[in-house]
KETOR-311987 format. One record per residue: y, z negated, x negated of N, C-alpha, C, O in turn. Coordinates in steps of 0.001 Angstrom, whole numbers, padded with zeros to 6 digits, always signed. Each point is the difference from the previous one (the first is absolute). Example, Ala and Ser with C-alpha at 12.3 -4.5 7.8 and 13.67 -1.06 7.14 Angstrom:
BEGIN
-005690-007800-013190+001190+000000+000890+001200+000000-000900-000019-000665-001036;+001069+001385+001386+001190-000060-000820+001090-000730+000770+001108-000169-000509;
***
This chain:
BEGIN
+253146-016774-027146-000392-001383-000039+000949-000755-000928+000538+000461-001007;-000407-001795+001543+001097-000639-000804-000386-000209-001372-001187-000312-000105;+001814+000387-000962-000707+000134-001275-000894-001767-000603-000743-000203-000961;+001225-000678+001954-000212-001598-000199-001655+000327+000291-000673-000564-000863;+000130+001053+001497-001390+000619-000135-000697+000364-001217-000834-000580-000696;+001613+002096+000617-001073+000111-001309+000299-000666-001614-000646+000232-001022;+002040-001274+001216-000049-000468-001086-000920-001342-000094-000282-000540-001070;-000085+000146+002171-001317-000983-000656-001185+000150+000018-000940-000747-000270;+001086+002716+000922-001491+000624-000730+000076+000045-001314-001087-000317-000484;+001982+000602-000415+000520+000457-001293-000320-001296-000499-000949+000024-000783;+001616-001537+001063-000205-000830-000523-002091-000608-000118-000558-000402-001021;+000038+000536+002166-001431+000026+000312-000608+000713-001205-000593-000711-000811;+000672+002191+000562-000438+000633-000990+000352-000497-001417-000862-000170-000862;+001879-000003+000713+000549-000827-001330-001147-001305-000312-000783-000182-000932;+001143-000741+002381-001137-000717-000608-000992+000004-000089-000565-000668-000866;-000065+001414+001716-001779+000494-000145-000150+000359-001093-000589-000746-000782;+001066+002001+000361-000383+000652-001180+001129+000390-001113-000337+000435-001101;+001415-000583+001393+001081+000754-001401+000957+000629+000336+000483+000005+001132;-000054+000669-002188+000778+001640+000325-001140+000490-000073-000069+000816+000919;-001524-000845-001862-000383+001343-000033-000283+000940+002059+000082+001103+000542;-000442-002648-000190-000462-000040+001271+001318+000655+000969-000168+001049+000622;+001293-001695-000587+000947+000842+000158+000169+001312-000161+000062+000653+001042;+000022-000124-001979-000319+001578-000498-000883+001017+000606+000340+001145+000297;-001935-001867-000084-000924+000651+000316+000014+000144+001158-000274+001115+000445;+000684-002482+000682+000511+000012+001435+000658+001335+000061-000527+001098+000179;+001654-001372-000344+001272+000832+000208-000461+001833-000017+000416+000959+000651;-001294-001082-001563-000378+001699-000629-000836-000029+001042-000076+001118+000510;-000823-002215+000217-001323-000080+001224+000725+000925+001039-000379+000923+000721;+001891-001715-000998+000975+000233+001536+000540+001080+000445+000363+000275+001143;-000305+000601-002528+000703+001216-000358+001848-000006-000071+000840+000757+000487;-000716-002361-001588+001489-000058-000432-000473+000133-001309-000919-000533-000622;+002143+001748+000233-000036-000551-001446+000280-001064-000959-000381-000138-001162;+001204-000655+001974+000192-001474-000154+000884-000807+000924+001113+000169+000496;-001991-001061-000460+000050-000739+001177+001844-001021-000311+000558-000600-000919;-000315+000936+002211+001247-000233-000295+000140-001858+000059-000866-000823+000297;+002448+000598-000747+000296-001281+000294+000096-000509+001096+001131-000327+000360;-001798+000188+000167+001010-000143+002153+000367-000977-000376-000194-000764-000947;+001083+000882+002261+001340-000970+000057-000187-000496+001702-000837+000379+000819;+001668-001108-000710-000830-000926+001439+001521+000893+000827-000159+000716+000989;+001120-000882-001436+000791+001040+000903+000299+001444+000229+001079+000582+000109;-002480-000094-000058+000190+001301-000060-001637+000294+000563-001076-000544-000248;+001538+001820+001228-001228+000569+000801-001028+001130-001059+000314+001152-000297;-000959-001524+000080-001424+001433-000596-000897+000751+001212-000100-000142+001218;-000359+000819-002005-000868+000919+000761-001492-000675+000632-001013-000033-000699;+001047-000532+002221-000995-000324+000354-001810+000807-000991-000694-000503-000883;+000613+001387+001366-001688+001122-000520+000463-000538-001889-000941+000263-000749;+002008-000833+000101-000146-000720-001561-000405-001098-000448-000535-000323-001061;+001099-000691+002740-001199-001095-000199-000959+000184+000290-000949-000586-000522;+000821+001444+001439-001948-000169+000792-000569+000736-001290-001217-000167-000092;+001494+000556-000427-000478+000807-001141-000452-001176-001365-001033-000093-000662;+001957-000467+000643+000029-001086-000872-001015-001359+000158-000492-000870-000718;+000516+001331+002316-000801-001208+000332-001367+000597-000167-000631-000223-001034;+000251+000800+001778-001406+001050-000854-000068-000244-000871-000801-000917-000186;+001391+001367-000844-000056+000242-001346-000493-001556-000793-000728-000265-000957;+001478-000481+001838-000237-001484-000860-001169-000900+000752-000100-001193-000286;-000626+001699+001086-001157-000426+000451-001382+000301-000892-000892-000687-000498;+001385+002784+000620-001436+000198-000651+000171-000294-001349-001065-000331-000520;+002411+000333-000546-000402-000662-001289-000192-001102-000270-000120-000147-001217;+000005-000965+001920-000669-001372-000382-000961-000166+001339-000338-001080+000485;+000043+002151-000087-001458-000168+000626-000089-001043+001318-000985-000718+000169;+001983+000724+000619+000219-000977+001082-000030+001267+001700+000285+001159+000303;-000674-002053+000136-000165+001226+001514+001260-000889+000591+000673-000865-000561;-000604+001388+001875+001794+000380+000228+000076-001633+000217+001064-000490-000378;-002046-000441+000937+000289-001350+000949+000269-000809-001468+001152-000431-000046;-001799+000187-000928-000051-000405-001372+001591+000089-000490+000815-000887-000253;-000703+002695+000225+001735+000248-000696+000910-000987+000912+000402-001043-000517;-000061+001352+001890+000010-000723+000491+000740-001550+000146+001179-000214+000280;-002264-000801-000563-000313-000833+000246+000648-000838-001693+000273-001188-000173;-000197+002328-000822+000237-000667-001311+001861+000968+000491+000813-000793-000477;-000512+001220+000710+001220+000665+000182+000697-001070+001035+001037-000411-000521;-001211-000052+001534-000001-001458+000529+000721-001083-000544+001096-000510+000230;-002196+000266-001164+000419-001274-000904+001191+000336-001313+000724-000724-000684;-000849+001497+000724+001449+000911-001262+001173-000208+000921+000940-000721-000336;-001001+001547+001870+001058+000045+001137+000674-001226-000367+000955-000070-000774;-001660-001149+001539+000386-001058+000142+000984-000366-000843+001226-000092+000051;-002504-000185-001232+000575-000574-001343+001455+000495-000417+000813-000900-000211;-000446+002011+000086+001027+000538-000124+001271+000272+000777+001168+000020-000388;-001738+000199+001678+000721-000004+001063+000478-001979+000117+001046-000487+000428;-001888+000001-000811+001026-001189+000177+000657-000788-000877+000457-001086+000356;-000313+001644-001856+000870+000115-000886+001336+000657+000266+001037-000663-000002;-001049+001441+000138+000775+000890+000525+000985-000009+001432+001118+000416+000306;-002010-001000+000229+000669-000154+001673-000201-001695+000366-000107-000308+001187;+000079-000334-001820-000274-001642+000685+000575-000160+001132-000658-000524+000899;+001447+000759-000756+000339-000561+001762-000378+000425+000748-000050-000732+000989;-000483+002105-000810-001139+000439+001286-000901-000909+000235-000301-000295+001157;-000430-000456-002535-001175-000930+000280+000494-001643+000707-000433-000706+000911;+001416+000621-001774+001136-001402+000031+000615+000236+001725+000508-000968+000567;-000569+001707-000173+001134+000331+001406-001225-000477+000922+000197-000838+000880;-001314+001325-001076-001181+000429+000796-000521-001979+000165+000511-000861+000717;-001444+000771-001506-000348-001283-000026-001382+000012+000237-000862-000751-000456;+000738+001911+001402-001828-000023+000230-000394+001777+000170+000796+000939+000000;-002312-000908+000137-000295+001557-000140+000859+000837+001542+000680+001025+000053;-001065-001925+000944+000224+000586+000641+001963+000578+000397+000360+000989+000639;+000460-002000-001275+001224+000629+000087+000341+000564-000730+001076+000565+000195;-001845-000347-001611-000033+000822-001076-000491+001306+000636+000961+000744-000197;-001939+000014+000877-000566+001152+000526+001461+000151+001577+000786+000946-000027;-000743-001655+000794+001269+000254+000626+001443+000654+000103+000638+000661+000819;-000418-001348-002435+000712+000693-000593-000055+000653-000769+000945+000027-000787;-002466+001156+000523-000015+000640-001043+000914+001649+000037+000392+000728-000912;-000312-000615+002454+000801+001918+000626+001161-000752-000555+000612+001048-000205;+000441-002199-000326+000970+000059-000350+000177-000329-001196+001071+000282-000538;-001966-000879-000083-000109+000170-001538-000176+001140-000319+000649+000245-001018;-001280+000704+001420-000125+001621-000359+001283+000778+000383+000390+001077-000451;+000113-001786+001285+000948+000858+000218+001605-000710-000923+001124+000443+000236;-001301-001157-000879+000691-000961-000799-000061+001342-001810+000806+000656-000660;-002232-000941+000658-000212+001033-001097+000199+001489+000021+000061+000745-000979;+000014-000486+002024+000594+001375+000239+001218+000101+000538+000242+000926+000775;+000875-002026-001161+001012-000113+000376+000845+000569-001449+001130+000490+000015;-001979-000692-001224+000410+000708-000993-000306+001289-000429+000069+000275-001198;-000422+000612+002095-000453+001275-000641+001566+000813+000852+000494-000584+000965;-000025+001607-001353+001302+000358-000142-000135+001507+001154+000956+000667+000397;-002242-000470-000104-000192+001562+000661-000190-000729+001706-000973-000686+000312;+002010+000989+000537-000794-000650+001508-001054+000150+000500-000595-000916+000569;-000047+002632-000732-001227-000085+000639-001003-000503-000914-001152+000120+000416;+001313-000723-001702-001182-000647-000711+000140-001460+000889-000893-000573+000625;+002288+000186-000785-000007-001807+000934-000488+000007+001506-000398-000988+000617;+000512+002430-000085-000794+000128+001255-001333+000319+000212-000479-000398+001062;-000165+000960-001745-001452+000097-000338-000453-001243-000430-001101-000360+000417;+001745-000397-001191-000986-001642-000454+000323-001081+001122-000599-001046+000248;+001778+001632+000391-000035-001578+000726-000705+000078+001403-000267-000991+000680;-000123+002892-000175-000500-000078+000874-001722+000225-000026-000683+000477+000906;+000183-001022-002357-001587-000288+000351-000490-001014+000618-001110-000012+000531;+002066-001099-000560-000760-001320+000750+000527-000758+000960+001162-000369-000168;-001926-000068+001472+001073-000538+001120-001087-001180-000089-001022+000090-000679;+001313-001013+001318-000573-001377-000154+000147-000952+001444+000899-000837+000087;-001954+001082+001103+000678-000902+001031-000978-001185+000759-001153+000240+000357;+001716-001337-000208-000984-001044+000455-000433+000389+001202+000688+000567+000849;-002032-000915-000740-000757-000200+001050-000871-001370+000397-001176-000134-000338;+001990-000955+001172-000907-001252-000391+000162-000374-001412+001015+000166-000677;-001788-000529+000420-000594-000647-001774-000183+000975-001520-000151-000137-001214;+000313+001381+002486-000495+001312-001083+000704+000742-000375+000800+000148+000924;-000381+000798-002126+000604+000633-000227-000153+001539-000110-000490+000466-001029;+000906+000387+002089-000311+001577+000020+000689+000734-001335+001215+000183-000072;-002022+000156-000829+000801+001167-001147-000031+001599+000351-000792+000761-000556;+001758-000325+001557+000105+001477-000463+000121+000573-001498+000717-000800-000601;-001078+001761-000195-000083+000255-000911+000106+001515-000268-001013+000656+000243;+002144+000017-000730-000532+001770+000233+001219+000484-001570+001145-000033-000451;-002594+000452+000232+000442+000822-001174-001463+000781-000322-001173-000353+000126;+001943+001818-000694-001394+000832-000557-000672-000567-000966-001150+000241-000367;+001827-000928+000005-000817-000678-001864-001254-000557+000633-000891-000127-000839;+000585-000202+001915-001176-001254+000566-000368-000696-000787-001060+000257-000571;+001705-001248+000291-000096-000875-001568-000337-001503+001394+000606-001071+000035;-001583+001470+000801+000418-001320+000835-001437-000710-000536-000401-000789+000856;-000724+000867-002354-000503-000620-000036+000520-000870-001449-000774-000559-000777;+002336+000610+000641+000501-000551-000957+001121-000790+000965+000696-000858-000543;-000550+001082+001681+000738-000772+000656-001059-001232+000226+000378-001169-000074;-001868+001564+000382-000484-001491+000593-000516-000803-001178-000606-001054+000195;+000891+001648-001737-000207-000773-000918+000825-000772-000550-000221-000935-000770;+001416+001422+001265+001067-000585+000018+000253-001335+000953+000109-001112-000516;-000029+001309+001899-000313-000709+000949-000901-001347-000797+000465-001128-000165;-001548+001487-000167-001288-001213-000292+000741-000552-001078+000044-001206+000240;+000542+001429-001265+000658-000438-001394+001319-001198+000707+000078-001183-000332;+000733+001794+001218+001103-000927+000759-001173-000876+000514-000544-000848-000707;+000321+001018+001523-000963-001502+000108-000401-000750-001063+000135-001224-000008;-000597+001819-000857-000428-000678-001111+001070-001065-000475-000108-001210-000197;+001292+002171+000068+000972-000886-000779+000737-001006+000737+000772-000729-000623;-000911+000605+001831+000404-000687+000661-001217-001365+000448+000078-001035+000662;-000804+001506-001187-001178-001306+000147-000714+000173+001333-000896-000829+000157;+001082+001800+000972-000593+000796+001072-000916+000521+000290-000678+000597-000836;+000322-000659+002269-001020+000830-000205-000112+001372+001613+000917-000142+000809;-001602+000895-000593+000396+000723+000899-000697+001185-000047-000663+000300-000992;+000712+000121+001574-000917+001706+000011+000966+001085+000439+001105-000331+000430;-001445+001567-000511+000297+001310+000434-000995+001445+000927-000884+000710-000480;+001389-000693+001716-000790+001083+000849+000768+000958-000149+001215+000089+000177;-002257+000915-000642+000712+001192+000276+000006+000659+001455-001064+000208+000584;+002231+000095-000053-000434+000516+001376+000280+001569+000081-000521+000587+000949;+001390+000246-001963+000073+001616+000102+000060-000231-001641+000424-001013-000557;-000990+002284-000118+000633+000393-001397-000345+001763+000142-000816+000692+000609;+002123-000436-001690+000550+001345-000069-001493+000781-000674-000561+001065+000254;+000306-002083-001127-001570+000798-000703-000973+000527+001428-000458+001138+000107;+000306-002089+000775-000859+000622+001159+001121+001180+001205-000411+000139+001152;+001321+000363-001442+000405+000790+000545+001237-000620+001243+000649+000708+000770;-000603-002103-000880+000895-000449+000368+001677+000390-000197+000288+000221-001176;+000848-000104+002149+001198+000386-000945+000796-001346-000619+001098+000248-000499;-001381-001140+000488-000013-001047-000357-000630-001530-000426-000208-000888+000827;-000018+000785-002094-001085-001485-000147+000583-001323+000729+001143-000328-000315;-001820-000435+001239+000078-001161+000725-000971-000970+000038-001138-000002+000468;+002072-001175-001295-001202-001458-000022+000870-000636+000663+001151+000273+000341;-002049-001461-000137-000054-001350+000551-000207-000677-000994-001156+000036-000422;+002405-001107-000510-000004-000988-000568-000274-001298+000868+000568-000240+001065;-001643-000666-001752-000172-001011+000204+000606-001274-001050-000313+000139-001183;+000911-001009+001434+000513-000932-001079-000298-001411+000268+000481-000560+000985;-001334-000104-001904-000195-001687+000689+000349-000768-001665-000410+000160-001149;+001432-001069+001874+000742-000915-000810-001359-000767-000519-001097+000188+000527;+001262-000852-001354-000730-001091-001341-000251-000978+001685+000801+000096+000930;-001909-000862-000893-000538-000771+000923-000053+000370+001578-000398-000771+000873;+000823+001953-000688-000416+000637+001756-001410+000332+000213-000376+000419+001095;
***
């Protein structure tokens, strides 16, 4: 996983609770210390999911909660960091359009090919009508942090819109598939 992930889990924990919270995570996770990530460089998928566990059950949040506050960190940071994805975009919906090439933008810096081929081939993105189909495939099934994600871009875009799930990998699917919905400010 690209390390731009778990460093604004790292940053999340910092601000929730500390280093001590940091520390205790990390030992939750089974690191002896939790490293610096760096946004250009691939880690060990099972270190975030681990991490992400880990930082649910110590501040006591169930997965939609972690989530949903991991979301608002994304954003926040992600658009410090990246302003012109948001600036290019203009609204949620060409912001989610172009999200398989913003990912694949960020995994344009990791230096191993099959890490830049594993991230850029989790997400395909194709119109249907008004709607937007998300293929989605990766073992992590992190696809209930994708639709918290999803709801947060709307947010920031002043939007509003829903998400169907139509396959996920958790129900035995080999691939998670929604249907984005996106309605501009007065539709």
């Amino acid at each position: 996983m690209i390390g731009f992930i778990q460093k604004v889990l790292v940053d999340i924990i910092r601000t929730e609770g500390g280093e001590e919270a940091l520390v205790a995570i990390g030992r939750k996770a089974g690191l002896d210390e939790v490293p610096d990530y760096r946004i250009d460089r691939d880690y060990p998928d099972d270190e975030c999911l681990r991490l992400l566990q880990a930082t649910g059950e110590y501040f006591g949040l169930d997965e939609d909660a972690l989530y949903r506050l991991y979301a608002d960190h994304f954003i926040r940071e992600s658009r410090q960091l990246f302003p012109m994805f948001y600036q290019m975009a203009g609204s949620a919906r060409a912001f989610l359009e172009r999200q398989p090439r913003i990912h694949t933008v960020l995994a344009s810096g990791l230096r191993n090919e099959e890490s830049r081929e594993r991230v850029r081939d989790k997400f395909e993105i194709d119109q249907q009508g008004d709607d937007l189909l998300v293929t989605y495939r990766s073992p992590n099934r992190l696809c209930g942090l994708y639709e918290a994600l999803f709801n947060r871009v709307l947010q920031e875009f002043g939007e509003t819109g829903f998400m169907k799930i139509l396959d996920c990998q958790k129900r035995g699917a080999e691939a998670c598939r929604f249907c984005l919905k996106v309605e501009a400010p007065g539709e």
